[in-house]
C-alpha positions, 0 to 999 in steps of 0.5 A: 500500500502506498503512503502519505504525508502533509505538513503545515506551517504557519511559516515556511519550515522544512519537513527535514525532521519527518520526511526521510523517516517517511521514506524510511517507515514507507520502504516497502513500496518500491515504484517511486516517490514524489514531493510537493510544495509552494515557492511564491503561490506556486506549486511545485513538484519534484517527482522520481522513478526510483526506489526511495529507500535502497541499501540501507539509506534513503534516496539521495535527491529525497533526503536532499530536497527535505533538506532545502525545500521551506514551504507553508505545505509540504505533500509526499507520496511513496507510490506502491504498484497499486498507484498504477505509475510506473514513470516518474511522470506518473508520480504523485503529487500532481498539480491543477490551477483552479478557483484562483489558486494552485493545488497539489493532490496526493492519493492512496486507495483503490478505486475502480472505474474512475481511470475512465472519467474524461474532463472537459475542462483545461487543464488535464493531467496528462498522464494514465493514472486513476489518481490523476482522474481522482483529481480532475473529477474533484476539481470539476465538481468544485469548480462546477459547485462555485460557479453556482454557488459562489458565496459558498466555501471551498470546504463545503464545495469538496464535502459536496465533490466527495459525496457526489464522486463516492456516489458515482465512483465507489471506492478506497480514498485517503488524500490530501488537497492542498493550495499554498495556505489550506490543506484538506485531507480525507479518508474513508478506510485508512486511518491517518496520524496526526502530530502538532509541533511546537514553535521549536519545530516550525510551529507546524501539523504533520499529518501521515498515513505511516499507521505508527506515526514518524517519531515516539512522541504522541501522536493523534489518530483520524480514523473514518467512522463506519456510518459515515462516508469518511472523515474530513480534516482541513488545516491552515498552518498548524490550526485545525480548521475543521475534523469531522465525518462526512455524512452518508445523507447531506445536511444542506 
């Protein structure tokens, strides 16, 4: 199974002290690894092919790039064959610009169907990967919600695009969502660990789906609910915005 991470801060920090532990505790999933982040409102992606852990240390570039890349949100993925990529291109995050913002997007899960949902809006991912349709299919739905609805917010636009996609494309879904200020992260069958760091360590939230956490401090648990459709976390810098289930039926 592939793995998650997301860290939020409420000033550029780096994630050095937690990523390569990811890499390390994620070293199972063989098909390549990808790291996201914002410079200047940006998304930004550093993706690779190659194998994250490898003769006893992490990949060189990873290790790197938790080094150097300061960022509010930092995302990564561990790709397992399960993801479906097989070239660095493949990888997650993938990145779209929508609703006046740049997003990053990772996932983990399996969902069957979906690999053949077409967008019809610009831009596409281009690349043959179920993730990647994921994506477009919540970018649509949002876009699509606020052009209608345009004093909503984002929040209740992705509540409102998860239950319309798990209606129509049931599945396994754990990802994170991100532009340069507010991450969401959902799950509906993998439980995600939660740790908030003090301003020593970039007064920052770390969010992974590493099922032990990525230190021996006390970290939280976000586990999906069985009558509801899963659980629902969004974050700006290391405040939690918002954590709770998503409703089988809406409210609104």
């Amino acid at each position: 199974m592939c793995d998650i991470f997301a860290l939020s801060s409420g000033v550029n920090y780096t994630a050095q002290q937690y990523l390569p532990i990811f890499a390390e505790k994620g070293k199972q999933n063989m098909s390549g690894w990808g790291i996201g982040f914002f410079r200047d409102n940006h998304a930004l992606v550093e993706r690779s092919s190659e194998k994250v852990y490898e003769r006893d240390q992490v990949h060189e570039s990873f290790q790197r790039l938790a080094r150097v890349v300061d960022s509010r949100i930092i995302v990564s993925h561990i790709s397992c064959p399960l993801s479906g990529g097989s070239h660095a291109a493949q990888n997650h995050p993938f990145s779209l610009p929508f609703l006046d913002h740049e997003w990053l997007f990772v996932h983990v899960g399996i969902v069957e169907g979906i690999e053949n949902y077409e967008t019809r809006n610009e831009p596409g991912i281009d690349v043959d990967v179920y993730p990647a349709r994921i994506f477009e299919y919540l970018r649509d739905q949002m876009v699509s919600y606020l052009r209608y609805t345009p004093y909503a917010s984002m929040g209740r636009s992705l509540v409102k695009s998860i239950r319309t996609m798990l209606g129509e494309y049931p599945g396994r879904y754990s990802f994170f969502l991100a532009n340069e200020s507010v991450l969401f992260g959902f799950s509906n069958f993998r439980q995600l660990m939660l740790l908030r760091e003090l301003e020593s360590f970039g007064n920052s939230l770390v969010i992974t789906s590493i099922k032990e956490g990525l230190s021996d401090k006390e970290w939280s648990a976000i586990n999906p609910e069985e009558n509801a459709l899963g659980k629902l976390i969004a974050v700006a810098g290391p405040d939690i915005l918002y954590l709770g289930d998503i409703p089988e039926t809406s409210l609104i």
